[in-house]
Residue frames as qw, qx, qy, qz and C-alpha x, y, z in Angstrom:
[[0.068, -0.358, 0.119, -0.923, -23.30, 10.82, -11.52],
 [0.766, -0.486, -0.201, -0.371, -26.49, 8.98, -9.83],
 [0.772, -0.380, -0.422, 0.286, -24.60, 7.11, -7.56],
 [0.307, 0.055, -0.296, 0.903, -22.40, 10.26, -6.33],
 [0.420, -0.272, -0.136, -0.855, -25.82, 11.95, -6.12],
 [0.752, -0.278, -0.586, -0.116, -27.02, 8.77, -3.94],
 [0.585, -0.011, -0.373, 0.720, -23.88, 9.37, -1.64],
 [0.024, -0.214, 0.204, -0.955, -24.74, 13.11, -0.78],
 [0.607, -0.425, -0.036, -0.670, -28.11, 12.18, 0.02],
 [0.766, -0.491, -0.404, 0.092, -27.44, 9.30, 2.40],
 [0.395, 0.308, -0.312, 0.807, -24.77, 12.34, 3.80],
 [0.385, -0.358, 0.081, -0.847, -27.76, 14.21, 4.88],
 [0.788, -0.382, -0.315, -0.366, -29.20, 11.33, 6.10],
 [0.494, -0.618, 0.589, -0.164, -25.81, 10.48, 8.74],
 [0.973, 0.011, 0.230, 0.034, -25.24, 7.23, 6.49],
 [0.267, 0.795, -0.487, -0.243, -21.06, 7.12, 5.84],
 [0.380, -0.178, 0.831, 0.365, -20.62, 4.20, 4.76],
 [0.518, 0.667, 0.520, 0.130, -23.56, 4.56, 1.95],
 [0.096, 0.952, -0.162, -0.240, -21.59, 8.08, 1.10],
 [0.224, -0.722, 0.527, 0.388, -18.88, 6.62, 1.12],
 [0.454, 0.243, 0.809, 0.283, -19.78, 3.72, -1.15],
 [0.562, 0.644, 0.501, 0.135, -21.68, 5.60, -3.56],
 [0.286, -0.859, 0.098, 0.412, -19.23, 8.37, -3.77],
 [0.468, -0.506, 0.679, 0.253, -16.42, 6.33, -3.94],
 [0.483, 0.209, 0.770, 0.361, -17.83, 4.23, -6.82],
 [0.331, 0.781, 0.496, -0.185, -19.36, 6.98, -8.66],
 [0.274, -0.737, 0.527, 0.322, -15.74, 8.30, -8.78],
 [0.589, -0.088, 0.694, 0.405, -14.42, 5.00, -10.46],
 [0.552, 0.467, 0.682, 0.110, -17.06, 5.15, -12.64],
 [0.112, -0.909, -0.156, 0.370, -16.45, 8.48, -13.62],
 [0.258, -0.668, 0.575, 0.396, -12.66, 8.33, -13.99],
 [0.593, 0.097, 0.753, 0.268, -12.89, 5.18, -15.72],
 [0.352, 0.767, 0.434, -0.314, -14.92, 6.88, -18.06],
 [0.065, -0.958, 0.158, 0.230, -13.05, 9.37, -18.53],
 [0.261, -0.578, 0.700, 0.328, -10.01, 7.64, -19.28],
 [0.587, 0.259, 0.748, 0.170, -11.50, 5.37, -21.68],
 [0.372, 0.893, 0.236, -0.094, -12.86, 8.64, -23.63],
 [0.133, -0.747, 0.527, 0.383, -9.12, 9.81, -23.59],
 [0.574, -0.183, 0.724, 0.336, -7.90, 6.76, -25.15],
 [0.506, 0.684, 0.526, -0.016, -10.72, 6.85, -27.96],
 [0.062, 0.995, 0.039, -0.067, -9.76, 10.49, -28.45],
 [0.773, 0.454, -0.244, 0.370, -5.97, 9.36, -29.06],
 [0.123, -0.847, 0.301, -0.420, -5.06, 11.77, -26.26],
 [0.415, -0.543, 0.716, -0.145, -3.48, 8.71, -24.06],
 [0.650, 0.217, -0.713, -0.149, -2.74, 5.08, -24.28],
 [0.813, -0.382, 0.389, -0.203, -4.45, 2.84, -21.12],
 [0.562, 0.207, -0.792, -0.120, -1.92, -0.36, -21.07],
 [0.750, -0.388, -0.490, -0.219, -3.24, -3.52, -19.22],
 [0.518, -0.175, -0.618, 0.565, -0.68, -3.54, -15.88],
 [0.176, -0.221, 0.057, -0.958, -1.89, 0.29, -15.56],
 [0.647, -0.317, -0.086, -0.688, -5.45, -0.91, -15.10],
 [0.841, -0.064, -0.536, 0.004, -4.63, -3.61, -13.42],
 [0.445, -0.114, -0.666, 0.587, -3.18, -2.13, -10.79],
 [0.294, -0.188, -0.104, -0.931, -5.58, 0.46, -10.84],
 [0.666, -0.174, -0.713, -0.134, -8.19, -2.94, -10.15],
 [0.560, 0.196, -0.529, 0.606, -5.81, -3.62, -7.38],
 [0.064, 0.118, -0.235, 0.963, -6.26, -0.65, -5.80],
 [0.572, -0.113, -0.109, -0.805, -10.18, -0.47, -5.83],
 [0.796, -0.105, -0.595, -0.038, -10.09, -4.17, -4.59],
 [0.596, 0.018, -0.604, 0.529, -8.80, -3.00, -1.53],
 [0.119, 0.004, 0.148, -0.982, -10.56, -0.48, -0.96],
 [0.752, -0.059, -0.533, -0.384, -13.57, -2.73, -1.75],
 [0.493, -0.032, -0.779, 0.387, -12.10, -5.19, 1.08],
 [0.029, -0.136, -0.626, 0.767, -12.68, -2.48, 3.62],
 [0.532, -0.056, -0.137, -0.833, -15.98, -1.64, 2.56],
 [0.621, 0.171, -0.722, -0.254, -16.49, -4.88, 2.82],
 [0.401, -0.154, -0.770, 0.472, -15.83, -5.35, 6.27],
 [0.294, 0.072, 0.126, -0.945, -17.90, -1.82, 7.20],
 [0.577, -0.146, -0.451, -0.665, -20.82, -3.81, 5.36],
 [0.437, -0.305, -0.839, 0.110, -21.29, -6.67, 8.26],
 [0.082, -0.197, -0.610, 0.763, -22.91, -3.80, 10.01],
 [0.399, 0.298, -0.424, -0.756, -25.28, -3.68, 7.29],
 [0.910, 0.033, 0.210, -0.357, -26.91, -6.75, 5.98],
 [0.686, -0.226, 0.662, 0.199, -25.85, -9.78, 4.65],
 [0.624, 0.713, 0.311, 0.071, -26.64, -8.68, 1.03],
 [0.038, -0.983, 0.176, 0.033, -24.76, -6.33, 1.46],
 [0.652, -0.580, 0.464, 0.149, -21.84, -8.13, 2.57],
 [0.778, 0.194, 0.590, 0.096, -22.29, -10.35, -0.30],
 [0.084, 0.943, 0.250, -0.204, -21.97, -7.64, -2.16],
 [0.085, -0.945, 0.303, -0.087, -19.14, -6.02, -1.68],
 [0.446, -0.489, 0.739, 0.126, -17.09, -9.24, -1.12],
 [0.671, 0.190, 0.592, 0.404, -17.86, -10.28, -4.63],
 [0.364, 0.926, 0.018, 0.101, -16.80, -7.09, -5.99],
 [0.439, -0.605, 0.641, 0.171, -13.35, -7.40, -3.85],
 [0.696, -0.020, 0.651, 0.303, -13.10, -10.77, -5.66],
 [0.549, 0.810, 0.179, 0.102, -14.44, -8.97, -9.47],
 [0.266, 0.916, -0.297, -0.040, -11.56, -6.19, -9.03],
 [0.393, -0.484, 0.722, 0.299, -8.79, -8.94, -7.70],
 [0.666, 0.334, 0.620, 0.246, -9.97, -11.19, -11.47],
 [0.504, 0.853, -0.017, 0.138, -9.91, -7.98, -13.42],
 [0.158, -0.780, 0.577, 0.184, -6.58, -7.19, -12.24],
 [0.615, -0.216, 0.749, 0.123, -5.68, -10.43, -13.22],
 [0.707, 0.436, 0.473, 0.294, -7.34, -10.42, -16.77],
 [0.165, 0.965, -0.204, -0.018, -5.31, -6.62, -17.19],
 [0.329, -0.691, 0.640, 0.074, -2.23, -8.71, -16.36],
 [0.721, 0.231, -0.473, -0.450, -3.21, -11.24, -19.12],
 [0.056, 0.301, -0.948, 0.091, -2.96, -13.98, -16.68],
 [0.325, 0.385, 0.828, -0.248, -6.81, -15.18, -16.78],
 [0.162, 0.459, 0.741, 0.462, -9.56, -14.94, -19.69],
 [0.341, 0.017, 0.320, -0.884, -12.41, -11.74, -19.11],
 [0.641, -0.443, -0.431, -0.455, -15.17, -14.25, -19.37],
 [0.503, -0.072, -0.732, 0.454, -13.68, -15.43, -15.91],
 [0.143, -0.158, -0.390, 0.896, -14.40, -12.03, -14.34],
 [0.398, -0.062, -0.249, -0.880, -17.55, -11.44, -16.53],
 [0.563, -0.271, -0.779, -0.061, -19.07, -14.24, -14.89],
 [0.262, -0.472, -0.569, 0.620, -18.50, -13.47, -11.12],
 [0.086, 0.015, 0.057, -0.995, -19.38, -9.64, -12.35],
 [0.595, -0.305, -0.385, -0.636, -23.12, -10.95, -13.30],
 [0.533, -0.522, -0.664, -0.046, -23.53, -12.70, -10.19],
 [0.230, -0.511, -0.750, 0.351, -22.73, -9.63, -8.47],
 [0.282, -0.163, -0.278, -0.904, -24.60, -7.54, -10.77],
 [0.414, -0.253, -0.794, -0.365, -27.26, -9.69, -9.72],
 [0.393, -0.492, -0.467, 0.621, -26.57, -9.50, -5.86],
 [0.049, -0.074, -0.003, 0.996, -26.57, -5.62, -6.20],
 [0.232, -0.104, -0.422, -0.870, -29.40, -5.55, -8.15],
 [0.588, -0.437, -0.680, 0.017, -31.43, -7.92, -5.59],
 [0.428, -0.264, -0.429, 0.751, -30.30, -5.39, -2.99],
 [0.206, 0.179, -0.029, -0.961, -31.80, -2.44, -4.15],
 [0.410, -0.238, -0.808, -0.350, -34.56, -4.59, -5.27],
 [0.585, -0.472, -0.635, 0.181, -35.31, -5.56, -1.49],
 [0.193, -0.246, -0.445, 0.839, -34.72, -2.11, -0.16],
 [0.203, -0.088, 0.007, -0.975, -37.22, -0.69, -2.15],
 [0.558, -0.383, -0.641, -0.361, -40.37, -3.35, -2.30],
 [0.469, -0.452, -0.622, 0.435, -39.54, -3.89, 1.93],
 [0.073, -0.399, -0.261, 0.876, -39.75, 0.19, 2.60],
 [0.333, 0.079, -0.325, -0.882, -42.57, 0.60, 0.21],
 [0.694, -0.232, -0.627, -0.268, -44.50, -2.37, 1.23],
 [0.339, -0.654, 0.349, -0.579, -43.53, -1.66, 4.88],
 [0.855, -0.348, 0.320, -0.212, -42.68, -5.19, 5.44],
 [0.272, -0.402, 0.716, 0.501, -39.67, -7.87, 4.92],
 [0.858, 0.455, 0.051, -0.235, -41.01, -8.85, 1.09],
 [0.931, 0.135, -0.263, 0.213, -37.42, -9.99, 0.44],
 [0.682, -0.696, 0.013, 0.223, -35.13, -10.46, 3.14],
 [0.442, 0.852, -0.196, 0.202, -31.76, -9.32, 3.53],
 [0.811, -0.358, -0.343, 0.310, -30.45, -10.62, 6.51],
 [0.342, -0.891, 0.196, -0.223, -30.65, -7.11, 9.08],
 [0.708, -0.021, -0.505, 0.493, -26.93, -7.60, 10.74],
 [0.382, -0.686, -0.402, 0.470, -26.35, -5.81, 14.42],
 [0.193, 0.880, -0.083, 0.427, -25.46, -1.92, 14.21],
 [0.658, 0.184, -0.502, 0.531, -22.76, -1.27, 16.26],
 [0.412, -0.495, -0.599, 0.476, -23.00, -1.17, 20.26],
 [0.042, -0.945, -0.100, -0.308, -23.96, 2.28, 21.77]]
């Protein structure tokens, strides 16, 4: 719910691609939820190609975000193009054709990346200087 609540407020602020990213993933996180609470509750039955393509899907959608980020920073980038790779390995361990430490690996480095990002937006805009960089990329032409 924070990160959809993140999204509306970079709405007001004219940022859509931070709407749409925190929206978009506040959704997943949501649904996912949501469907995991079903299962518990007996009320469906998740099987692994389901979420796997389900991965799939959010890996591509991930790509393009991905590309949107190089107007952004390089953290960013980094970001977002090792979450592409996270959802194409989970699809793969939903399709039992790779281990989940495989994918729980790349996920902590970019839990890590993420978590450096938001790290370095707040100390630099609260310290009013770069305190860790992020590597600024162009905004796009006027």
């Amino acid at each position: 719910i924070a990160q959809v609540i993140a999204g509306i407020i970079d709405a007001r602020r004219g940022d859509t691609f931070g709407l749409t990213a925190f929206v978009s993933y506040g959704v997943f996180w949501i649904g996912l939820g949501f469907a995991f609470l079903l299962q518990w509750l007996g009320i469906v039955k998740l099987d692994g190609p389901s979420l796997a393509w389900t991965m799939i899907a959010w890996g591509i959608f991930t790509g393009y975000m991905t590309a949107g980020a190089f107007r952004t920073s390089w953290v960013h980038v980094f970001v977002f193009a090792s979450l592409t790779v996270l959802f194409a390995l989970l699809a793969a361990v939903f399709f039992g054709a790779i281990p989940a430490r495989v994918a729980g690996i790349e996920g902590i480095f970019c839990g890590a990346a993420a978590v450096y990002g938001s790290a370095a937006i707040i100390m630099n805009a609260k310290y009013g200087r770069w305190v860790l960089p992020i590597g600024l990329l162009p905004k796009k032409s006027s």
